[in-house]
C-alpha positions as CSV (number, residue, x, y, z in Angstrom):
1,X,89.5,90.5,87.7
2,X,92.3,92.2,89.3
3,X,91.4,93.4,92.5
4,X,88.4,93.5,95.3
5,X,87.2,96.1,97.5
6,X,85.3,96.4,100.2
7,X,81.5,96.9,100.3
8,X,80.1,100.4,101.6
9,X,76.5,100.3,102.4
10,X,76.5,96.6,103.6
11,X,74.1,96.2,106.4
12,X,75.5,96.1,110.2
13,X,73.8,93.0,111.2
14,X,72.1,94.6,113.9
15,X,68.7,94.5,112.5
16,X,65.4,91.7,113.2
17,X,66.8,88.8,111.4
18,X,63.2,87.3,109.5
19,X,63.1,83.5,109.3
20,X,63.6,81.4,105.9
21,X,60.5,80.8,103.7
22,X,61.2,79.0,100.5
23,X,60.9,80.1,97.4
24,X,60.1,77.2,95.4
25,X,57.8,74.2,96.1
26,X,58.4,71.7,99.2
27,X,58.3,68.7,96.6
28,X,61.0,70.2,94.2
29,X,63.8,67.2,93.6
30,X,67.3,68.6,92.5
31,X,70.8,67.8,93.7
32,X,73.8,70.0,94.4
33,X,77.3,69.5,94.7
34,X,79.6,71.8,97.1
35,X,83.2,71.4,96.0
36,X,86.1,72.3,98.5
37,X,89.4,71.3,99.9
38,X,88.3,70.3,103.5
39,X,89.2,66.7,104.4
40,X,85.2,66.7,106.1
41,X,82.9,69.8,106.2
42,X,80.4,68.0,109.1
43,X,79.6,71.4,110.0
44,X,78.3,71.8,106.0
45,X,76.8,68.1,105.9
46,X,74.7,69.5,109.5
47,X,73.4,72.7,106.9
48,X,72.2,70.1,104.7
49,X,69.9,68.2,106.9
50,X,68.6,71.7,108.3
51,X,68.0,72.5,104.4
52,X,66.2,68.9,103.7
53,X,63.8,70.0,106.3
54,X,62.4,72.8,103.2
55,X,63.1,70.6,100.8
56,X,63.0,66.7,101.4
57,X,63.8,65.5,97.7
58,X,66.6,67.7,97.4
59,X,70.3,65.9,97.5
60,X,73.3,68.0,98.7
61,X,76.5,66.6,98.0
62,X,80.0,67.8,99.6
63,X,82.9,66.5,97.3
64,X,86.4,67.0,98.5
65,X,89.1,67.6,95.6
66,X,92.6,67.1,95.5
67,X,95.3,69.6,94.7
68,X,92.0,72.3,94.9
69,X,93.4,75.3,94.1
70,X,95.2,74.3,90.9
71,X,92.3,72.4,89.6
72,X,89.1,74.1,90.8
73,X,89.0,76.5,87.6
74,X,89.2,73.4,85.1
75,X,86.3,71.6,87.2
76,X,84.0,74.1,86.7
77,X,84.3,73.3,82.7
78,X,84.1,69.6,83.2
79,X,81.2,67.7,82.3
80,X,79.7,67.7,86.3
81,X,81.1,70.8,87.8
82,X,80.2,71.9,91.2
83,X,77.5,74.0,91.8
84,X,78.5,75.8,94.8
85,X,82.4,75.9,95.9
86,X,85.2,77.5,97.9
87,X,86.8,80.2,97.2
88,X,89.7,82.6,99.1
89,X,90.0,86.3,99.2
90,X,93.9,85.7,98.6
91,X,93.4,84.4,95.1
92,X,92.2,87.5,94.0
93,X,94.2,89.5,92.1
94,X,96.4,86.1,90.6
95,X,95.3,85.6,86.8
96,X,95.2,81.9,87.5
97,X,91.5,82.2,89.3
98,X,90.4,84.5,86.3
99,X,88.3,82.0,84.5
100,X,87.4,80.9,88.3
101,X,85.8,84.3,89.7
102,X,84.6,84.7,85.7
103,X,82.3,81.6,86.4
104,X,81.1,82.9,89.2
105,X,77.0,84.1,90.0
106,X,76.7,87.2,90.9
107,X,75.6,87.5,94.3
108,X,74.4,91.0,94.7
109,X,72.7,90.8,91.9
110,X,68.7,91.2,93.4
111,X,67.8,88.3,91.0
112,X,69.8,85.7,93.3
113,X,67.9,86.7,95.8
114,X,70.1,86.7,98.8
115,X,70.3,89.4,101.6
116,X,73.8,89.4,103.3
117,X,73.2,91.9,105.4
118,X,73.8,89.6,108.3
119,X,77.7,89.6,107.1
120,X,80.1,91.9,108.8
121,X,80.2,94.5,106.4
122,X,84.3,94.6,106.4
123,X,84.7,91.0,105.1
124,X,82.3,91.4,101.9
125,X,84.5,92.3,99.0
126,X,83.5,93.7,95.7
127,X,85.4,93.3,92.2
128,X,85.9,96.2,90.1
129,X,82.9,96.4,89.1
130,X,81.3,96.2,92.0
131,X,79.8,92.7,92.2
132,X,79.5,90.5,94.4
133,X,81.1,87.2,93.8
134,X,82.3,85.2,97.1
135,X,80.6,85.7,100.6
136,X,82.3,84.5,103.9
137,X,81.3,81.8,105.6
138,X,84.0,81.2,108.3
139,X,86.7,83.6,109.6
140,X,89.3,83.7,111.9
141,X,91.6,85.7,114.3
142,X,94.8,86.4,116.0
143,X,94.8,85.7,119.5
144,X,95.4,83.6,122.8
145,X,93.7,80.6,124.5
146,X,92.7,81.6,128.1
147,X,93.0,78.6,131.1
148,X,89.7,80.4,133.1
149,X,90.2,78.1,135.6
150,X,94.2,79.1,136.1
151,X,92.6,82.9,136.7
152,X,90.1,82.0,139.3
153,X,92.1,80.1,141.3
154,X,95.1,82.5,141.3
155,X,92.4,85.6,141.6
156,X,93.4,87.1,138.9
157,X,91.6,89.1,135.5
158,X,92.3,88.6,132.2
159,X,94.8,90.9,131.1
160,X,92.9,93.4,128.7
161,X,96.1,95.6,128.0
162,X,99.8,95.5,128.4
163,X,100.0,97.1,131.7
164,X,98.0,94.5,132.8
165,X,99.8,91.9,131.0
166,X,103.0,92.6,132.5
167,X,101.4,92.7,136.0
168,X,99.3,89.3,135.9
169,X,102.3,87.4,134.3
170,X,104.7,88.8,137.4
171,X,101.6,87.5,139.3
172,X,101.6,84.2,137.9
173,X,105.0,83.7,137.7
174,X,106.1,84.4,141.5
175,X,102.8,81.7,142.2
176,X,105.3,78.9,140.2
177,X,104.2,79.2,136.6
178,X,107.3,78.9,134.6
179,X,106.3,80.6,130.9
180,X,102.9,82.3,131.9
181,X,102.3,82.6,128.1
182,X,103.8,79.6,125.8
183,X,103.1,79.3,121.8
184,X,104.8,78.0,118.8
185,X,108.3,79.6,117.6
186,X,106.8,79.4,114.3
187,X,107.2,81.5,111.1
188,X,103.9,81.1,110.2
189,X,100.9,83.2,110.8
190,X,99.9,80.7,113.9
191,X,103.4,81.0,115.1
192,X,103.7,82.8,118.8
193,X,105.2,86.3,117.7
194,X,102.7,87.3,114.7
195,X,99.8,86.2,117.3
196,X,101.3,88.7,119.7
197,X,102.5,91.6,117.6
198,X,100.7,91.2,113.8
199,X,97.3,92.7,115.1
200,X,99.3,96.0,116.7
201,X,101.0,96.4,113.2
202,X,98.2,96.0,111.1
203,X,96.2,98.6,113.6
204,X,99.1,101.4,113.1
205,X,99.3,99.9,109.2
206,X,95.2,101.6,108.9
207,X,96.3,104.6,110.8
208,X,98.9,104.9,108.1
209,X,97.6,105.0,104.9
210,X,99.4,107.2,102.9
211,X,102.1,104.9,103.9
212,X,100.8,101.6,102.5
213,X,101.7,101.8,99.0
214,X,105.4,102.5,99.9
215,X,105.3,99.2,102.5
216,X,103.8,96.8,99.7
217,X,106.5,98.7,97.1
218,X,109.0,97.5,100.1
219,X,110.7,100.7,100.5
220,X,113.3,100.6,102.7
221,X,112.0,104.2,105.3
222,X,108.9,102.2,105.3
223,X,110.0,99.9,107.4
224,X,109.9,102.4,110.6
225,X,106.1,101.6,110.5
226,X,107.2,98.0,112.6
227,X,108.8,99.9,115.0
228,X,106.2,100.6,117.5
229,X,105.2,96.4,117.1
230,X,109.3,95.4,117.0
231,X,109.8,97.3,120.1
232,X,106.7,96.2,121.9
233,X,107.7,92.2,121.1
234,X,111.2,93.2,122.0
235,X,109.8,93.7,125.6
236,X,107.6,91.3,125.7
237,X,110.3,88.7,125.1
238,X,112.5,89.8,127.9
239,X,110.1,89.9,130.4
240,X,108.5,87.1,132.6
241,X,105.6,86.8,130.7
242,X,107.2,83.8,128.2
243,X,110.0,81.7,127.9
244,X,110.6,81.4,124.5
245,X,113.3,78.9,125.2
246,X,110.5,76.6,126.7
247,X,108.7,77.1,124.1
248,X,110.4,75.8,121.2
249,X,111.2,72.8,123.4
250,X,107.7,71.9,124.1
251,X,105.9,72.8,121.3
252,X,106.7,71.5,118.0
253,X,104.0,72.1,115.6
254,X,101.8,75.6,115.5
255,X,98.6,73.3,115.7
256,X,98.2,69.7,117.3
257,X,101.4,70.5,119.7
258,X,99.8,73.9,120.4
259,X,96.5,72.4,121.6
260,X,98.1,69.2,123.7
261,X,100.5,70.9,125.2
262,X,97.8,73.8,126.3
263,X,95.2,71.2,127.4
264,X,98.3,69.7,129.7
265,X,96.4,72.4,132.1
266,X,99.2,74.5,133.3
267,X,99.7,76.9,130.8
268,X,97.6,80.3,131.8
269,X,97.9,81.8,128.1
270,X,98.9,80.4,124.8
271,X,98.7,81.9,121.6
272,X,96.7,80.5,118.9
273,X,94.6,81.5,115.8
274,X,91.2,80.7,115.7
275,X,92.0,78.0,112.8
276,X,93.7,76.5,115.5
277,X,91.4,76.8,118.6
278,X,89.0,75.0,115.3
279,X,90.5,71.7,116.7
280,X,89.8,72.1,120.4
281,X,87.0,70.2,120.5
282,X,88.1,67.0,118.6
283,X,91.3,67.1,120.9
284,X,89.8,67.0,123.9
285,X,89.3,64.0,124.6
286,X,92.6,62.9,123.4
287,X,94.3,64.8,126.2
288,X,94.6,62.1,128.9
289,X,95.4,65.6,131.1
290,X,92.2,67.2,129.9
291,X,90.3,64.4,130.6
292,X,91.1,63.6,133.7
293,X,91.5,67.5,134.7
294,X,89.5,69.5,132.6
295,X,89.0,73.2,132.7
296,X,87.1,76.1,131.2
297,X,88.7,77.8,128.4
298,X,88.3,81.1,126.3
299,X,89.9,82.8,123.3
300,X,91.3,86.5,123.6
301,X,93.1,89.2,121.9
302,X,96.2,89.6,122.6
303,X,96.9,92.5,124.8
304,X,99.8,94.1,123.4
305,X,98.7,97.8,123.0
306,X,98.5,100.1,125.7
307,X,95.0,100.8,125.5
308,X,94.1,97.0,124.7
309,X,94.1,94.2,122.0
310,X,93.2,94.5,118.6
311,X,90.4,91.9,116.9
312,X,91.2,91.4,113.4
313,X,88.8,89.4,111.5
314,X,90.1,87.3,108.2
315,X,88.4,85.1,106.3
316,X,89.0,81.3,106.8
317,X,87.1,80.7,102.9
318,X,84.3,81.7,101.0
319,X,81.8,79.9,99.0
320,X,81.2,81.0,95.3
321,X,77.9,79.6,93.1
322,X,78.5,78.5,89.5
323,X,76.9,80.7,87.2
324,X,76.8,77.8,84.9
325,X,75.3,75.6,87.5
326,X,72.2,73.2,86.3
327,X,70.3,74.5,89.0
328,X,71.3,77.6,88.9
329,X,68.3,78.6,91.2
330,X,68.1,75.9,93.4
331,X,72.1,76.5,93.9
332,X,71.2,80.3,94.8
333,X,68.5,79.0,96.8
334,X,70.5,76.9,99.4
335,X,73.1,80.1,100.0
336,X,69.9,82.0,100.6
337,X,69.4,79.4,103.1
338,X,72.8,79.7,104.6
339,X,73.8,83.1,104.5
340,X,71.6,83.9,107.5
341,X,72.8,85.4,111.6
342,X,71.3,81.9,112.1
343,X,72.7,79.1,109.9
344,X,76.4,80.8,110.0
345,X,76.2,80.8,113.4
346,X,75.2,76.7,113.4
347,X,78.1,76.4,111.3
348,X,80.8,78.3,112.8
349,X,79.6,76.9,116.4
350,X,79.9,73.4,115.3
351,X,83.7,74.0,113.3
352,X,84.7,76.2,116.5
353,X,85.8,79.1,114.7
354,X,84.5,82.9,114.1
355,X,81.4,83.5,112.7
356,X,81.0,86.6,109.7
357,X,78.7,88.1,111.7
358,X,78.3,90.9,114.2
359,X,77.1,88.0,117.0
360,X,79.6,85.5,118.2
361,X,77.3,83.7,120.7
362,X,77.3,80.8,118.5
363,X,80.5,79.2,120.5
364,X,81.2,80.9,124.1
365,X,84.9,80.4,123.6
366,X,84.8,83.7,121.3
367,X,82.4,85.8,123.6
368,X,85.1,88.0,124.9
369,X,85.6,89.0,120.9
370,X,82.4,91.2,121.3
371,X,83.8,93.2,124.1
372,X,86.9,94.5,121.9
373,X,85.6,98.8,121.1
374,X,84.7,98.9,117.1
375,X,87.8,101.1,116.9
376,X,90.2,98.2,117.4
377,X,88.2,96.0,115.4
378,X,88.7,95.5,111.3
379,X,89.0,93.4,108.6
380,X,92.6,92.3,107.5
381,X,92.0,93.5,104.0
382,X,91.2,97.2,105.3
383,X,95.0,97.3,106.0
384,X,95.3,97.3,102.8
385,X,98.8,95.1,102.9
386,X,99.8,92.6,100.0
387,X,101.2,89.5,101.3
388,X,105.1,90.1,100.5
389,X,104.7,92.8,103.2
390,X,103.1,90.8,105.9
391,X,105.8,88.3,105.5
392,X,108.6,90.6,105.9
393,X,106.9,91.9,109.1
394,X,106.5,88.1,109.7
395,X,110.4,87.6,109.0
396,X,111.1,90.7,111.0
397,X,109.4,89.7,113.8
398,X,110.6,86.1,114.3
399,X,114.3,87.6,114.1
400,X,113.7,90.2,116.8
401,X,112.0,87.8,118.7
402,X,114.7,85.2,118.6
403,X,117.6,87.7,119.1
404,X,119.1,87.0,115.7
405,X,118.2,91.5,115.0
406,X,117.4,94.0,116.6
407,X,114.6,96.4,116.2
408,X,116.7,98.8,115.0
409,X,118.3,96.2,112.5
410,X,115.5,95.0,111.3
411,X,113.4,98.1,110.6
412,X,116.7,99.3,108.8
413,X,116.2,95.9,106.8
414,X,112.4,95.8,105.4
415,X,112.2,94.9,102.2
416,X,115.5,92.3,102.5
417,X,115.1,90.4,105.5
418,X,115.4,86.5,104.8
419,X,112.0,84.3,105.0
420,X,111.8,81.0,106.5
């Protein structure tokens, strides 16, 4: 399996979703194992006791494994492989998963009996062939955390553009905020800079795509395609809106320092992934700040473009059946369960992240995501970038933004610019 497209055709998740009827009888006893790399899945464990309610003599299983990615392939030979297991979009494409995405049911196939319509239509991928082998069950985004309650009492919107941006951060600057935005100077794709800037590149990326073979091929001309982003964080980071400095003081990690330091209650904007505003709610209450002040908070786009932010959706993992499973149907049975507007709903809501689907009222942290226009709203993968190039964007833009090149430098640059 070399590659994966996307799906035309899927449905928009618009239409009357009907409720789940079992296929097979109430009194049916079988036992499933889910195999994945999550420390807990309690959001999973939560599906199973909704599934028990069809089928009280089944027994669902999640089994964490060590090392996953390197030893998933040779579980599924062993003498109890999983039934049902985790799989990412970026191991497509590396012959290591071969056998892996070889073992795999296929999905679309009618006989499995699932309808994943309910799916946004961007995230399901196809391989050659045009099967059907993973379906998403959480995603994530690039973005900001929002202090609502900083906004109302200061009178101020929600920045929905850059204009804006530069306007409410003067605002909230002159009334004694020092870094109106704060993040992590990180490299990685949570770090402060790629939050910011990554969605506007990927955006111009899909408006360019008789350029994308010649940015994954890292030819140097290519790299004028980060100008519009380099520039854009170039002003950004000489303006009032952050002090980067401050920063890289106070925040030390991309995830647990990210959230403390935001629920510390006087930071108006900080940028976060969604796999980072995933630990929120556990953290809450470990804030002695947040707890004895706490406040409403929302997730955003980041408004970098003039005409507004940009909502890419990416897939946090999949889940894959065994083709080989024991209970082959009763394993295809319980993803007909959960691949429902419903049930990924219940589970994205209760992990805090995005849900696949074309509703994000599961979790009114996200609700502002269904207010970004459809135009400036895609899957990662219809960028159509390998992952070399979105790390030397990454490396380009964590050198412009710490004043170690230029923009001009570092568009001159793409292809050689040192990583992390």
């Amino acid at each position: 399996m070399a590659t994966m497209l996307l799906l035309p055709g899927c449905g928009n998740g618009k239409k009357e979703e009907a409720a789940f009827v079992p296929k097979y009888d109430k009194d049916t006893e079988f036992s499933l194992t889910v195999a994945g790399s999550y420390g807990n899945f309690e959001s999973l464990e939560a599906e199973f006791e909704r599934f028990y309610e069809y089928y009280p003599n089944a027994n669902l299983e999640y089994v964490t494994m060590d090392d996953y990615n390197n030893v998933i392939s040779s579980a599924l030979v062993n003498n109890e492989p999983p039934d049902i297991f985790t799989t990412s979009s970026w191991m497509v494409g590396n012959e290591m998963y071969d056998a892996m995405f070889d073992a795999c049911e296929v999905l679309s196939d009618s006989s499995s009996g699932i309808d994943y319509s309910c799916i946004r239509e961007s995230l399901i991928r196809t391989t050659d062939s045009g099967d059907v082998v993973m379906l998403p069950i959480f995603t994530t985004s690039y973005g900001m955390l929002v202090n609502m309650d900083i906004f109302e009492k200061e009178g101020l919107k929600v920045p929905t553009n850059f204009k804006e941006l530069m306007e409410v951060c003067t605002k909230l600057k002159n009334a004694g905020y020092e870094s109106p935005m704060m993040g992590a100077d990180r490299f990685s794709g949570s770090g402060l800079f790629n939050c910011f800037v990554y969605p506007m590149f990927a955006y111009n990326v899909t408006k360019n795509s008789d350029k994308i073979d010649a940015l994954n091929n890292f030819e140097p001309s290519s790299g004028e395609l980060m100008r519009p982003a380099l520039e854009r964080l170039n002003e950004f980071v000489n303006s009032d809106c952050i002090d980067v400095a401050k920063c890289q003081e106070e925040i030390v990690d991309e995830y647990d320092s990210v959230i403390m330091r935001f629920f510390e209650g006087d930071v108006p904007m900080m940028f976060a992934t969604g796999d980072v505003v995933s630990g929120t709610a556990k953290r809450e209450s470990k804030s002695d700040a947040f707890t004895a002040n706490p406040f409403k908070y929302k997730f955003f786009t980041a408004p970098a473009g003039d005409d507004g932010g940009y909502f890419i959706n990416s897939i946090s993992i999949c889940f894959s059946v065994n083709k080989n499973s024991r209970n082959i149907d009763m394993a295809n049975e319980f993803m007909r369960f959960l691949i429902s507007k419903k049930e990924l709903g219940n589970m994205a809501g209760l992990k805090r992240l995005i849900p696949p689907v074309d509703d994000f009222s599961s979790d009114e942290i996200y609700s502002a995501l269904a207010d970004i226009p459809a135009d400036r709203s895609f899957s990662d993968k219809e960028t159509g970038l390998l992952d070399p190039a979105v790390r030397q964007f990454r490396a380009a833009i964590y050198a412009v933004g710490n004043g170690e090149m230029t923009v001009d430098e570092a568009v001159a640059a793409y292809g050689s610019i040192p990583e992390e």
